[in-house]
VOGU-3710 file (C-alpha; in Angstrom, 3 decimals, decimal comma):
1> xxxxxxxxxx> 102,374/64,975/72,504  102,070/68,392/71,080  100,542/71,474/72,612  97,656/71,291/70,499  97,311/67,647/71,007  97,362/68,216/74,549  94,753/71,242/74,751  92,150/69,353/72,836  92,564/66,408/75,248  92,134/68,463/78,380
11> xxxxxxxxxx> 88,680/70,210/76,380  87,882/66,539/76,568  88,704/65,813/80,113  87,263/68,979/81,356  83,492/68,437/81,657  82,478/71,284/84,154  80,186/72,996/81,388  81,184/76,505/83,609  84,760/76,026/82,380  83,718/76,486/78,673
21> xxxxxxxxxx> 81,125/78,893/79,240  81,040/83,029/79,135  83,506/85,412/78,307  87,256/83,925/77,598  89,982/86,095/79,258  93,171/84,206/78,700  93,848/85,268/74,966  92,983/88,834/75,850  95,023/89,315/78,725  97,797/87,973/76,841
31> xxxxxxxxxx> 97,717/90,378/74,656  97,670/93,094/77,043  100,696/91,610/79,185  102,299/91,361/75,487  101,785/95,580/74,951  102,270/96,179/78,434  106,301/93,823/78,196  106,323/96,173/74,974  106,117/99,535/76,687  108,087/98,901/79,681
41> xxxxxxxxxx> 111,253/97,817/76,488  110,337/100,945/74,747  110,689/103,358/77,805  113,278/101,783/79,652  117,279/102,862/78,859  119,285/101,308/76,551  121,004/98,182/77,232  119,034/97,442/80,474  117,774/94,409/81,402  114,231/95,884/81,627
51> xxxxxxxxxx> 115,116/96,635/77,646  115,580/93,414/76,844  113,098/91,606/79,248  109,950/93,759/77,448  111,234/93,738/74,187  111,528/89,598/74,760  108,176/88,929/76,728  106,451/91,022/74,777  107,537/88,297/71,419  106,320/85,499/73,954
61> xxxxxxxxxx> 103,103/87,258/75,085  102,014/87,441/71,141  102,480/84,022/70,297  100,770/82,990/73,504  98,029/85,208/72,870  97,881/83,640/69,468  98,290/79,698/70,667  95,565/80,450/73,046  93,244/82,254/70,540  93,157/78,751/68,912
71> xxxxxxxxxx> 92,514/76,473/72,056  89,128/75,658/72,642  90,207/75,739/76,410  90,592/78,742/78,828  94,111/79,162/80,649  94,982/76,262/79,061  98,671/74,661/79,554  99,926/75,360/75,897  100,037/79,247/76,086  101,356/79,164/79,643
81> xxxxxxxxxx> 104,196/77,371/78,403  105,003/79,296/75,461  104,305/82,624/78,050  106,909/81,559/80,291  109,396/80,287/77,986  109,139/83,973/76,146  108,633/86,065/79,288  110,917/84,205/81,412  112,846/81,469/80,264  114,535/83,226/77,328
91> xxxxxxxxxx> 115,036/86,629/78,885  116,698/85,028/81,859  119,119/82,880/80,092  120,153/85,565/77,654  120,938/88,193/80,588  122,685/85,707/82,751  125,108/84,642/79,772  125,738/88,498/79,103  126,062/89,265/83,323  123,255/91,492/83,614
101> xxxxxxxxxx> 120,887/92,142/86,272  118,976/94,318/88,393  121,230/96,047/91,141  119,584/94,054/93,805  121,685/91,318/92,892  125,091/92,446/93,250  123,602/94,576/96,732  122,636/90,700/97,873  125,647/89,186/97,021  127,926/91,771/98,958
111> xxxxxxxxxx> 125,973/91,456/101,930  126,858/87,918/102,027  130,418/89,378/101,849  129,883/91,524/104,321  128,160/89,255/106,575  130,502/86,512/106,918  133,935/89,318/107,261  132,334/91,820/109,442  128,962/90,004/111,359  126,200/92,455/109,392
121> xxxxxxxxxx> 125,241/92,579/106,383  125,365/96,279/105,976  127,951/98,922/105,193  128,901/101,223/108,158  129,144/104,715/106,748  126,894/104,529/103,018  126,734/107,294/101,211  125,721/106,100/97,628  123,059/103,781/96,233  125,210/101,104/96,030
131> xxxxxxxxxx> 126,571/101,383/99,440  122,987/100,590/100,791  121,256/97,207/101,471  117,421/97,948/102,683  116,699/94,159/103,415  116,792/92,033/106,863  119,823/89,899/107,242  118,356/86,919/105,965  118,084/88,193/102,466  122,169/87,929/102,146
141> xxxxxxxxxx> 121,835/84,071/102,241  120,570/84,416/98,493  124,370/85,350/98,148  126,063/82,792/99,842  126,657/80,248/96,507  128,597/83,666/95,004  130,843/83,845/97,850  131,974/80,398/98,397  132,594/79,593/94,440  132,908/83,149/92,816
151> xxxxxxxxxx> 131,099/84,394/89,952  129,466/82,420/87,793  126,116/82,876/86,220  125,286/79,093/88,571  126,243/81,482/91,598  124,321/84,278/91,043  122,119/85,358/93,624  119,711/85,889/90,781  119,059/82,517/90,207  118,605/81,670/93,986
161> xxxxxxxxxx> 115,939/84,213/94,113  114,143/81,958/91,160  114,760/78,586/92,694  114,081/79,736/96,603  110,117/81,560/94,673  110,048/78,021/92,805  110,870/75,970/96,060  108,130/77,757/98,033  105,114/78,059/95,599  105,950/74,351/95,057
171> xxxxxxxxxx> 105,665/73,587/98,449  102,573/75,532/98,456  100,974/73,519/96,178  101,804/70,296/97,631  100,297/71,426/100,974  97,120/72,357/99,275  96,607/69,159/97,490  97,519/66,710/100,358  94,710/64,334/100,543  93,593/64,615/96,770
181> xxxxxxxxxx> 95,083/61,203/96,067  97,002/62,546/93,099  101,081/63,970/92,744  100,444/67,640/93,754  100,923/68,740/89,837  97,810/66,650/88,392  95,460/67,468/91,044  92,746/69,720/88,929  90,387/72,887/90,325  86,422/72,202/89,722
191> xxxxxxxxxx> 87,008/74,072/86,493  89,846/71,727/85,086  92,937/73,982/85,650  95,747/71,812/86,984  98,219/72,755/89,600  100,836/72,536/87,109  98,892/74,856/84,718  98,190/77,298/87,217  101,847/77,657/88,485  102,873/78,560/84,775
201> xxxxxxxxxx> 100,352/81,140/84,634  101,125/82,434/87,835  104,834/82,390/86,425  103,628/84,145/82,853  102,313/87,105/85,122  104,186/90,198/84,151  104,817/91,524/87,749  106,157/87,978/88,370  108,776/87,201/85,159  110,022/90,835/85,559
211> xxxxxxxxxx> 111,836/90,567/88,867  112,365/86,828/88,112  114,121/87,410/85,231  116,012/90,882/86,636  117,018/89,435/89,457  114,248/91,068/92,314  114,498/90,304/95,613  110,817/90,105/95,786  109,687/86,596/94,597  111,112/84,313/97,014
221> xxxxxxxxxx> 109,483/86,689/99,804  105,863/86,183/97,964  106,468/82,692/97,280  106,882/82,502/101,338  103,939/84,000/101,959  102,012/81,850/99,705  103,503/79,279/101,678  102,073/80,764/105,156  98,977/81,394/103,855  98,677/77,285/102,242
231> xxxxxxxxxx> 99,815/76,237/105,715  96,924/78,492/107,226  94,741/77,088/104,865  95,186/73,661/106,257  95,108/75,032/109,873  98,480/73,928/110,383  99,535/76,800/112,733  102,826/76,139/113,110  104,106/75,720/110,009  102,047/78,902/108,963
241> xxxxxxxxxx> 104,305/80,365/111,298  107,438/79,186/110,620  106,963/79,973/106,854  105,574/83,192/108,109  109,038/83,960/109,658  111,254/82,841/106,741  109,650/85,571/104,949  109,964/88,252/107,502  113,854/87,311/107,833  113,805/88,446/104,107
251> xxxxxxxxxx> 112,390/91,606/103,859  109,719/93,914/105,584  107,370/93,542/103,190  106,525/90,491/105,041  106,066/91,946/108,167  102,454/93,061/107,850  101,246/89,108/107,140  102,209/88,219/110,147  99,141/90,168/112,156  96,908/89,061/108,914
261> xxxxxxxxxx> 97,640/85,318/109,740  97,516/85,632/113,364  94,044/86,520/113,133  92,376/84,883/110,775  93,818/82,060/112,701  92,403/83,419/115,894  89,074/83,522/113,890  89,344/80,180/112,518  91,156/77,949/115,345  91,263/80,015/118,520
271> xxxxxxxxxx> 93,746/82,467/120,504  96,250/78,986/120,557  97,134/78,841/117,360  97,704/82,069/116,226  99,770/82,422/119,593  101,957/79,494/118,255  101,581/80,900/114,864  103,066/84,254/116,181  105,946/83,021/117,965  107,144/80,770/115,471
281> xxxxxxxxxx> 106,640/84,100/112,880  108,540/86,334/115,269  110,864/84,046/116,279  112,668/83,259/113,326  112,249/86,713/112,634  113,884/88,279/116,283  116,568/85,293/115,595  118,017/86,795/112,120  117,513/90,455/112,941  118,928/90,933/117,223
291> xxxxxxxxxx> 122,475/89,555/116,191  123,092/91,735/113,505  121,107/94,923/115,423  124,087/93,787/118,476  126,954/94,142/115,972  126,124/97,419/115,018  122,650/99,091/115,444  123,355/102,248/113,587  124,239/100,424/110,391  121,150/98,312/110,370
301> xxxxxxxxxx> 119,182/101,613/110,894  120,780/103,377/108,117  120,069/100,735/106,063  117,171/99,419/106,772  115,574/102,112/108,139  115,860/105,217/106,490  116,989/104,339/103,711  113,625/102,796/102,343  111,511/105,936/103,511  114,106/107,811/101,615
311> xxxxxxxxxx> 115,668/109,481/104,664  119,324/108,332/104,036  122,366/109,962/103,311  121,419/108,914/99,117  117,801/108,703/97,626  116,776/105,329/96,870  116,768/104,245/93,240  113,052/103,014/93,531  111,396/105,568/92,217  107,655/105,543/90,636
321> xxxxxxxxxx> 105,324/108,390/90,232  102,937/107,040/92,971  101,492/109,252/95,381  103,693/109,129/98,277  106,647/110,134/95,712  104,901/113,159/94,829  104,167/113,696/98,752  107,873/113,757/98,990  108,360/116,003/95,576  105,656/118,565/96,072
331> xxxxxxxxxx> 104,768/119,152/99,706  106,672/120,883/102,363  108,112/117,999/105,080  106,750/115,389/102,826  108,567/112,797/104,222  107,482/113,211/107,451  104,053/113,283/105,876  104,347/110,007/103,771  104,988/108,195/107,094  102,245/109,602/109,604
341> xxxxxxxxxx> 99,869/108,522/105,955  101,501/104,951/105,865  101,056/104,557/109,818  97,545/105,649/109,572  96,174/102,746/106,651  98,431/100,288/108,760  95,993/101,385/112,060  93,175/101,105/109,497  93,907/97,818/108,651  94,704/96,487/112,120
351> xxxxxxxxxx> 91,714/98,042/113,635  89,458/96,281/110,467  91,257/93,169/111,713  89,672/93,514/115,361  86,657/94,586/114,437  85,258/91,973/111,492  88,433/89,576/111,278  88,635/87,147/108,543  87,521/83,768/108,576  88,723/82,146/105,310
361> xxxxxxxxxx> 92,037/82,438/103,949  90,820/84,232/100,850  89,797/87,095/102,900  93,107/87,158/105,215  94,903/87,722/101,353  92,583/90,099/100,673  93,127/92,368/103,443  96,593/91,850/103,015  96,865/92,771/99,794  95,046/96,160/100,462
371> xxxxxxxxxx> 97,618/97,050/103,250  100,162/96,303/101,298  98,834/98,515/98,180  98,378/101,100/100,501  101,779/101,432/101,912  103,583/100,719/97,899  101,435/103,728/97,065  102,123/105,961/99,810  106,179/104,979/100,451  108,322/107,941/99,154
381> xxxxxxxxxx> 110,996/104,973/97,572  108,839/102,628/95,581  108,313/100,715/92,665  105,850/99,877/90,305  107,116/95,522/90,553  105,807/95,853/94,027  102,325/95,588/92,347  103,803/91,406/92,448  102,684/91,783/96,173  98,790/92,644/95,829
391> xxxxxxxxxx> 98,420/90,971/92,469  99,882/87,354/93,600  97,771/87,922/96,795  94,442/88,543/95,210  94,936/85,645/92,404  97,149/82,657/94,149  94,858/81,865/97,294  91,461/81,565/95,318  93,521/79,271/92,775  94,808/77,763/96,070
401> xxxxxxxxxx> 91,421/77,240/97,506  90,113/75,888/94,445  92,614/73,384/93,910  92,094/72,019/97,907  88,708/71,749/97,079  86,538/68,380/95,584  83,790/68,516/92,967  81,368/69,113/95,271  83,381/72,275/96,936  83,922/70,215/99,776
411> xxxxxxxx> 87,518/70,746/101,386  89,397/67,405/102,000  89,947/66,445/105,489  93,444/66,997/106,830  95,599/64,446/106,734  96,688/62,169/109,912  99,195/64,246/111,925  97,570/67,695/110,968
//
């Protein structure tokens, strides 16, 4: 069946009248990720894999923007397709048959190295950018498949990072759906998006085919957290948490969900399950980090520490023009200063969790994603694809939400064992 074929029979098996109705925002967007992929080719140096991820998604982003221009249905599955096989797909198989990838990658896979000939992950005594790994231990199991059967593009911790983000949103969606009486991918929103569909678009987003594609370290750490926050959604407390502490093995990035989820569980179920929501979070997490903090503290600290405020021996290579970069640049002691500001909207958004806590899910995501913004705009070593943090936490749980919902709005009851 062809994608036009297709569209025209889901405008006929979508009869939600809201679905049709108002202003369409698929075709325009498009065209906006498709300028945006453009710039970031144009700007970035030659023979990067930024260069040739732009200058590739921004060919996909026009001829989704045109597909969808001609579907007389919004976010339909056509242009996702074509989105994802031009912003994603293509790009990703071209750069791993020429070996080329973000840094992150070959940072991951020596960790791994590192991890199973010394007991840490990190290097001893770094000095340049290379030397450095900011992540938490569990990050170097992306790098495992390298060391055991040597490079290969099958081995590259690049493509782990893809199918470990694909593993989790997938599981995400399943959770969401149980009870819908349909295979995870076919259950629809009210409006007649699929699951299916809305993974592809979620996959067409810029901030999310970039690091896929580059090999960032970020996307199986969001793909977690979506995880959490479809376990939370359910009330299932435990998994939340275990999901919870996956992520925060990964990177610290994750670290802030964990108080988010702990209390809009305390809101929701009571001071029991975000207790067993915390220690299964912190668990995991004090499991992957204390051994490797025992081998050798000072490594870890380098590393992990300083490094990422931009206090090490070598300036981090994330660089953006965001505010707490120009803190750093322009004003006397800035580092110091970027901290106290990025302690500060952390108290602000613990102390907005005490006093009105959120109830849905929704809202935990939402206050989430403004802590989150808050510290990628005032860390001294940042980058601009940490925006996949905010963005995938403002859009994902409302698609979430809808999808666990029935016609009626009604959430399905949980299913036996729950």
């Amino acid at each position: 069946m062809s994608l036009a074929v297709r569209d025209r029979a889901s405008a006929a098996g979508a009869t939600d009248g809201p679905s049709h109705a108002g202003r369409r925002w698929d075709w325009p967007l498009l065209v906006v990720c498709a300028a945006s992929a453009l710039a970031v080719g144009l700007s970035s140096p030659a023979d990067t894999a930024q260069e040739a991820w732009g200058l590739a998604a921004a060919v996909g982003y026009g001829c989704a923007a045109l597909l969808a221009v001609r579907s007389s249905v919004r976010w339909a599955a056509g242009p996702a397709v074509v989105a994802v096989a031009g912003a994603a797909v293509a790009p990703l198989l071209y750069l791993a048959l020429i070996g080329k990838a973000q840094m992150e990658v070959g940072v991951v896979e020596r960790a791994a190295e590192l991890l199973f000939s010394t007991g840490t992950p990190y290097h001893p005594a770094p000095q340049v950018v290379r030397d450095f790994n900011p992540y938490l231990p569990g990050m170097a199991l992306f790098g495992i498949p390298h060391l055991l059967f040597g490079d290969t593009p099958f081995t590259s911790a690049r493509l782990w990072f893809v199918i470990g983000f694909l593993a989790a949103v997938a599981g995400a969606v399943r959770v969401v759906t149980r009870g819908r009486g349909l295979a995870a991918g076919q259950v629809r929103t009210p409006r007649g998006t699929t699951a299916r569909t809305g993974v592809l678009w979620l996959i067409a987003c810029p901030v999310v085919a970039l690091p896929l594609t580059i090999g960032g370290v970020d996307p199986p750490v969001i793909g977690l957290l979506c995880l959490a926050l479809a376990f939370a959604q359910r009330d299932d407390a435990g998994r939340a948490g275990l999901a919870l502490g996956l992520a925060a093995a990964l990177k610290w990035t994750a670290w802030p969900a964990i108080v988010v989820l702990v209390a809009v569980l305390a809101a929701r179920r009571g001071r029991c399950a975000a207790a067993t929501c915390a220690a299964g979070a912190l668990g995991i997490a004090a499991l992957t980090v204390l051994p490797v903090v025992l081998v050798d503290a000072d490594a870890f600290y380098q590393n992990v520490v300083c490094y990422p405020l931009g206090l090490g021996a070598a300036a981090s290579s994330a660089q953006s023009p965001l505010l707490g970069h120009l803190i750093t640049t322009l004003v006397p002691h800035g580092e110091a200063v970027t901290v106290v500001l990025i302690a500060l909207a952390a108290l602000g958004v613990a102390a907005s969790l005490l006093v009105r806590p959120p109830r849905t899910v929704v809202a935990a995501a939402d206050r989430l994603a403004l802590g989150l913004l808050l510290a990628i705009v005032l860390s001294p070593a940042t980058r601009i694809g940490y925006a996949i943090y905010p963005v995938v936490l403002l859009a994902w749980p409302r698609f979430a939400a809808a999808l666990s919902a029935d016609r009626t709005g009604r959430h399905p009851a949980p299913a036996a064992g729950e």
